[in-house]
C-alpha positions in Angstrom: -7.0 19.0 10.8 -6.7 17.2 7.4 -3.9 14.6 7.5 -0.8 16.3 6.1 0.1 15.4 2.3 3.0 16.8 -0.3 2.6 16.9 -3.8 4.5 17.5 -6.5 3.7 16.5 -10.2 5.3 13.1 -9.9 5.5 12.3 -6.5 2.6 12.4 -3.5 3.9 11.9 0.5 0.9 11.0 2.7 0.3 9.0 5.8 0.2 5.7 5.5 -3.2 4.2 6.0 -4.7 0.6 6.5 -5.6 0.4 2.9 -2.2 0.7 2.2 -1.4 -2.9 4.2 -1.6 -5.0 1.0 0.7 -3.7 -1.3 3.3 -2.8 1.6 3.1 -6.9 2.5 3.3 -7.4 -1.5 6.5 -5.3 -1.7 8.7 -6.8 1.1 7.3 -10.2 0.7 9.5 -9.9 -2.8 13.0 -11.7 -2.5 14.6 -8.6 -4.3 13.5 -5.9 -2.1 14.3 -8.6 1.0 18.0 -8.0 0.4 17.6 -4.1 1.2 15.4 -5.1 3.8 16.4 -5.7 7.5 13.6 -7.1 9.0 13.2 -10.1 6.1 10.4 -11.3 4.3 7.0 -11.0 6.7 5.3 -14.2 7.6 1.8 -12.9 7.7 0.4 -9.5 7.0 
């Protein structure tokens, strides 16, 4: 089975997948996103 996906014209759902790891440790290590963010700023990746 391919891994499940939506996809509209501006938007596109997917799995998340290890290649994903360094923008998702970019984006919460960013003090304006750690204020929506409950677990706080990561130490490592």
């Amino acid at each position: 089975m391919k891994d499940p996906k939506i996809e509209t014209e501006r938007t596109l759902l997917r799995l998340v997948s290890v290649s994903d790891l360094e923008a998702i440790h970019d984006l919460h290590s960013k003090p304006e996103i750690d204020k929506l963010n409950t677990l706080g700023i990561p130490a490592n990746k």
